[in-house]
C-alpha positions as CSV (number, residue, x, y, z in Angstrom):
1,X,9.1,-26.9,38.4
2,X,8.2,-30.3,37.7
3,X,6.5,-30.7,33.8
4,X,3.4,-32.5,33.9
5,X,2.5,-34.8,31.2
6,X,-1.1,-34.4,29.9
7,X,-1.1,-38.0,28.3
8,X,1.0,-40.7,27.3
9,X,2.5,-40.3,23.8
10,X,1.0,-42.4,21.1
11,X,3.5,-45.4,19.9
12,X,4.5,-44.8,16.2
13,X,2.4,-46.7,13.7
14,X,4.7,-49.9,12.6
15,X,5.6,-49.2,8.8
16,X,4.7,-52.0,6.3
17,X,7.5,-54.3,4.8
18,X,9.6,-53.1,2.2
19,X,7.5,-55.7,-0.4
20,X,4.8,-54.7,1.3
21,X,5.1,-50.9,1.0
22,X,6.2,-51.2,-2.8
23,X,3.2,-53.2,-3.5
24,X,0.7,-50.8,-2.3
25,X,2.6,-47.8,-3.5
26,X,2.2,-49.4,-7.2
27,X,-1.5,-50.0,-6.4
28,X,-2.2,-46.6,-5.0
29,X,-0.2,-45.0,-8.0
30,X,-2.9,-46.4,-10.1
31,X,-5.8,-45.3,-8.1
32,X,-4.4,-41.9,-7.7
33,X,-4.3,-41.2,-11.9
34,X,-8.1,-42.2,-11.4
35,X,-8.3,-38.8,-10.6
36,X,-7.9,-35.6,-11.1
37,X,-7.6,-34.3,-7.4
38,X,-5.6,-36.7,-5.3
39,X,-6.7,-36.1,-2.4
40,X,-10.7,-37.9,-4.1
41,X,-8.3,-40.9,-3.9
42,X,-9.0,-41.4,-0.1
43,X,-12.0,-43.8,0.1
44,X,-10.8,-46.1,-2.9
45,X,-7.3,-46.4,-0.9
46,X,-8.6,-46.6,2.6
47,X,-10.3,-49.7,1.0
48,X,-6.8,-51.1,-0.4
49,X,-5.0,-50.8,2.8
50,X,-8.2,-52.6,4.7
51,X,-7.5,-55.7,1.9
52,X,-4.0,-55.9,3.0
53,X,-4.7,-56.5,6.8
54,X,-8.5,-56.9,6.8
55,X,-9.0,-53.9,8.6
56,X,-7.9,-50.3,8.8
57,X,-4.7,-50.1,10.4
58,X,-3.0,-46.6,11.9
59,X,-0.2,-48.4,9.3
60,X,-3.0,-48.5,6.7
61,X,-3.7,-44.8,7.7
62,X,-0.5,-43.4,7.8
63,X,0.5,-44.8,3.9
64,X,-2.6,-43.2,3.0
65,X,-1.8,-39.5,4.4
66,X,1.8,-40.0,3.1
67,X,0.4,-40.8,-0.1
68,X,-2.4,-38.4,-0.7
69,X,-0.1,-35.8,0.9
70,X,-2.6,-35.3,3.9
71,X,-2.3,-35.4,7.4
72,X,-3.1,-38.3,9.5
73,X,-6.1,-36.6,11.3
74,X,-7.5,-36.2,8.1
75,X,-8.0,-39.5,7.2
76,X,-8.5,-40.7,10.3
77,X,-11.8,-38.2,10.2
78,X,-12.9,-40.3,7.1
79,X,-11.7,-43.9,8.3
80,X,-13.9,-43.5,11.3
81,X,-17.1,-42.1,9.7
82,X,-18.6,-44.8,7.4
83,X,-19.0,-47.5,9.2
84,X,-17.6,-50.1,5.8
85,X,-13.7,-49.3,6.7
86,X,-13.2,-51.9,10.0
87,X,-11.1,-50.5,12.5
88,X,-10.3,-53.9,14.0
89,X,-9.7,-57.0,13.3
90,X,-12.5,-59.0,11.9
91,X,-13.9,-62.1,10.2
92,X,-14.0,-63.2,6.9
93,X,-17.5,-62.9,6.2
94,X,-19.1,-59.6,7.3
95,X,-22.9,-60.8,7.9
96,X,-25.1,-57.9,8.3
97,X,-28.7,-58.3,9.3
98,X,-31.0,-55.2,8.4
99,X,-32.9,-54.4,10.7
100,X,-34.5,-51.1,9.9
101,X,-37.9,-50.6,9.8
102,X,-39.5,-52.8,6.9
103,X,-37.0,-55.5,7.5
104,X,-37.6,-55.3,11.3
105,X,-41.1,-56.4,10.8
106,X,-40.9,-58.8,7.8
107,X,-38.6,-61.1,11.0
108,X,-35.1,-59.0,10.4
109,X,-35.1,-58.5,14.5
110,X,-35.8,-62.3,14.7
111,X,-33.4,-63.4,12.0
112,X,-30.8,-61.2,13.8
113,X,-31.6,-62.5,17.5
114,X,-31.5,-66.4,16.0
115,X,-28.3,-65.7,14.6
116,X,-26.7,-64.4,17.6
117,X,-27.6,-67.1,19.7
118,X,-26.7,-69.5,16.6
119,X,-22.9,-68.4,16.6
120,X,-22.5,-67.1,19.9
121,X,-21.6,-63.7,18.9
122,X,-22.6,-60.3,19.8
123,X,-23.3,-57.4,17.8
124,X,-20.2,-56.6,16.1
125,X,-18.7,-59.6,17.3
126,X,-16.6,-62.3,15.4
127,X,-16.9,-66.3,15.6
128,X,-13.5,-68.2,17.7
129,X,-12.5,-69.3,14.2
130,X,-12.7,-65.5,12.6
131,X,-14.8,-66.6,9.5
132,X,-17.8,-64.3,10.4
133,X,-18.6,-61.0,12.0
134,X,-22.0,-60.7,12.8
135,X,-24.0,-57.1,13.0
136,X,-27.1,-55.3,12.4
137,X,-27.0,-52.7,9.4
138,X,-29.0,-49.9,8.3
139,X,-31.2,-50.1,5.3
140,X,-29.6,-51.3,2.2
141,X,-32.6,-50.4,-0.2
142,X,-33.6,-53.8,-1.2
143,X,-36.9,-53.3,0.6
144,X,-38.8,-54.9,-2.1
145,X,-36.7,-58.3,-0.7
146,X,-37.1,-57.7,3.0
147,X,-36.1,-59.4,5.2
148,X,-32.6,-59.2,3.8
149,X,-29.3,-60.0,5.1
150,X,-25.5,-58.9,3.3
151,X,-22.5,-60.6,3.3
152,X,-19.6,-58.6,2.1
153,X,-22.5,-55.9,0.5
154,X,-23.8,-58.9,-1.5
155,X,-27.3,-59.5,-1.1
156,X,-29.4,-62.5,0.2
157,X,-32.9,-61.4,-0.2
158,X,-36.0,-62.7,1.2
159,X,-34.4,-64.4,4.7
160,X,-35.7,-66.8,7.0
161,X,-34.4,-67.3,9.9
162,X,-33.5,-71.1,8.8
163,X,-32.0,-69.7,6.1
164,X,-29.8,-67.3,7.7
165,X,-28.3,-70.0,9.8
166,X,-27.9,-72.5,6.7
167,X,-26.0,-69.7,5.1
168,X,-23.5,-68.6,8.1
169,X,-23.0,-72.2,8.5
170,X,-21.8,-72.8,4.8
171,X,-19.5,-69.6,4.9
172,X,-18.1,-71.5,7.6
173,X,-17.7,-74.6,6.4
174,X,-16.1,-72.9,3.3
175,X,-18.6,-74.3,0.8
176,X,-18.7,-71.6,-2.1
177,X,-21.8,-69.7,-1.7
178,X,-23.7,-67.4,-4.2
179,X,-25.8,-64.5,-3.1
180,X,-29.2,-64.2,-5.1
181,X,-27.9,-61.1,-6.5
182,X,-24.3,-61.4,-7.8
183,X,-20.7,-63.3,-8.7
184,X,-20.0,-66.1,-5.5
185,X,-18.9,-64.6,-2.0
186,X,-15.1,-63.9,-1.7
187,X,-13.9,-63.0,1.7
188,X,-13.7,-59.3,2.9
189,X,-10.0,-58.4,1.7
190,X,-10.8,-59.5,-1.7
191,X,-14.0,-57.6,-1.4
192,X,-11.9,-54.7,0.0
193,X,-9.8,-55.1,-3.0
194,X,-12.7,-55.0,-5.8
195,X,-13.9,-51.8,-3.9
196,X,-10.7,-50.3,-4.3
197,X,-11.2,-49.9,-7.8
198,X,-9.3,-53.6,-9.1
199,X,-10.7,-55.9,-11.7
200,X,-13.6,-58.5,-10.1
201,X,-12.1,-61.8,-10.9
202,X,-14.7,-63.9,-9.5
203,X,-16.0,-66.3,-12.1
204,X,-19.3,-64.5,-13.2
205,X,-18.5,-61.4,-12.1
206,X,-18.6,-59.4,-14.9
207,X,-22.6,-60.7,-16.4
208,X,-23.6,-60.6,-12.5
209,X,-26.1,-58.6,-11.8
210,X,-29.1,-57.9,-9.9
211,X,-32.4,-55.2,-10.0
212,X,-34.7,-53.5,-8.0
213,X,-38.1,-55.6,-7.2
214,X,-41.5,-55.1,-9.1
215,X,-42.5,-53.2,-6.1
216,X,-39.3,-50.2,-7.5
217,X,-39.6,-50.6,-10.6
218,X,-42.9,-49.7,-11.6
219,X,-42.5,-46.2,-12.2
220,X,-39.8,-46.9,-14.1
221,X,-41.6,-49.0,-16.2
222,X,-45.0,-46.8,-16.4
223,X,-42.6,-44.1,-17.4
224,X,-40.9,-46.4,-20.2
225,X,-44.7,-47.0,-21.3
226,X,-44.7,-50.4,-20.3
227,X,-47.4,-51.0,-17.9
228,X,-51.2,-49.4,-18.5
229,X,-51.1,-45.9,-16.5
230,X,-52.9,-46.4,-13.3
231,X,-56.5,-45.3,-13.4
232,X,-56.7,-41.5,-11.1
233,X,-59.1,-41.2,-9.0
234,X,-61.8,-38.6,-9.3
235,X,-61.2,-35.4,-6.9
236,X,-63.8,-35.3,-4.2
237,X,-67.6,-36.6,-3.7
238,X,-69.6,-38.5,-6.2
239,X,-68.8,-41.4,-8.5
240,X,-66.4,-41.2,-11.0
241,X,-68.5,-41.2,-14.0
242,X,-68.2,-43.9,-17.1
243,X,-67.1,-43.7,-20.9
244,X,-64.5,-41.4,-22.8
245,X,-65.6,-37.8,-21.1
246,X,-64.8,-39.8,-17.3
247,X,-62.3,-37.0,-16.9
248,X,-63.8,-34.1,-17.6
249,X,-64.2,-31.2,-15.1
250,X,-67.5,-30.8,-13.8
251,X,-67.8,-27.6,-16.0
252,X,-66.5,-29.5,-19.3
253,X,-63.4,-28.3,-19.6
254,X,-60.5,-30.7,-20.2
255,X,-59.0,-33.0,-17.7
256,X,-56.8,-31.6,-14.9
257,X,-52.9,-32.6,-15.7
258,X,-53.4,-33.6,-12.0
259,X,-56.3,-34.1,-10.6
260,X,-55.9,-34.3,-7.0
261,X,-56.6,-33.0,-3.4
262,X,-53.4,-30.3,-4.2
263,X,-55.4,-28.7,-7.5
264,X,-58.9,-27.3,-5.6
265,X,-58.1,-27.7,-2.0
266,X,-61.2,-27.9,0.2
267,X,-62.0,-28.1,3.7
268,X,-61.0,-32.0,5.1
269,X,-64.9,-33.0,5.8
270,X,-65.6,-32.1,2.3
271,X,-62.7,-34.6,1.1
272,X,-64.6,-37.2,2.7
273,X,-68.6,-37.2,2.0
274,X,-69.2,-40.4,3.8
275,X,-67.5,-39.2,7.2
276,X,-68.9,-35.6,7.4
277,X,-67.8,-34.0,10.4
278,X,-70.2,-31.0,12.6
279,X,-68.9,-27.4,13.2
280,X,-66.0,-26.8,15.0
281,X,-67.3,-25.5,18.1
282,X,-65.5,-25.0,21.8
283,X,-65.2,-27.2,24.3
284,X,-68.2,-26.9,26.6
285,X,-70.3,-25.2,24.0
């Protein structure tokens, strides 16, 4: 009886050079003693092999499993899931567009369109001369900045769609560019690199730094004491009455630690004295 094949065998992965392969075993030693579990080793070193090739190789994945003593499914479960390991070959400059909600309506759906037609590139697409790789992100939570577009996870805030194509055009050109949070752009294997755990060398890098906008921030500040508390509204009908007693209870009693529509629940028309609503009655009644 004739064996039938169920599919083609994969080709073996291609090992790394020699200098290669002793280069990243030295580097992956010394993410390894990071920790005390080996095998929580896997995303720093998944980002080392991607700044080796610029991508995540089945080479890249292999000298991980043999390194973290795993097997090859395993970290090809976790190479494949977030979507900041590259499983092919890219560009230099990873320019991601958000375009979730608040960003889609502050012109991150225009910005993203503009740019498209700008370099010629689809989604997940890279320019002829592999310097940038253009795609639409999920939020980043720098909504206080919207519209806002990343380039190797640094942040541009506050795009215009002029401005977006200035600054894929410089990346381009190779002018140095600075994002208007952080130490200047380097390309995505040096990126890779930093995110595997090894010193930023960029010029800066270290005093770089960035921070929520106002819009964040201002609990954080109320709770630091450094803003006025906001006024609270009083619960229910009537005017909120004047001078030192203007939280008091009706019955004189001390304020409520919260005075809201959660501490004396009441019907919705009686929330709202200037919309009062009839009895709920049947239809046809």
């Amino acid at each position: 009886m004739t064996e039938v094949s169920l599919g083609m065998p994969q080709t073996p992965a291609p090992p790394y050079p020699d200098d290669v392969r002793a280069r990243l075993e030295a580097d992956a030693a010394e993410v390894i003693a990071r920790y005390p579990d080996s095998r929580s080793a896997l995303l720093p070193l998944l980002h080392l092999v991607q700044s080796e090739e610029g991508h995540v190789t089945r080479t890249g994945m292999r000298f991980c499993a043999d390194a973290l003593g795993l097997t090859t499914a395993e970290v090809t479960a976790v190479a494949t899931f977030y979507s900041m390991y590259r499983r092919k070959p890219s560009g230099d400059y990873q320019v991601g567009v958000c375009t979730n909600t608040l960003c889609a309506v502050m012109g991150g759906d225009e910005i993203f369109g503009e740019l498209q037609a700008h370099l010629g590139v689809g989604n997940g697409e890279t320019t002829a001369d592999g310097k940038v790789t253009l795609e639409h992100i999920e939020c980043n939570a720098a909504c206080d900045f919207a519209p806002v577009v990343m380039v190797n996870w640094e942040f541009f805030d506050n795009q215009t769609v002029e401005s977006a194509k200035q600054l894929v055009d410089q990346l381009r050109a190779g002018a140095q560019v600075t994002p208007t949070r952080g130490a200047p752009i380097c390309d995505f294997r040096k990126t890779a690199r930093i995110l595997a755990g090894f010193p930023d060398e960029r010029p800066g890098a270290v005093a770089a730094g960035g921070s929520a906008g106002p819009a964040s921030l201002a609990g954080l500040r109320l709770a630091k004491g450094e803003t006025a508390p906001g006024r609270v509204v009083a619960p229910r009908a009537g005017e909120r009455p004047a001078g030192p007693d203007a939280d008091a209870q009706p019955d004189g009693r001390a304020p409520a630690t919260h005075p809201s529509s959660h501490d004396a629940p009441q019907p919705s028309a009686a929330s709202d004295p200037e919309n009062p609503t009839g009895p709920v009655t049947k239809e046809g009644e």
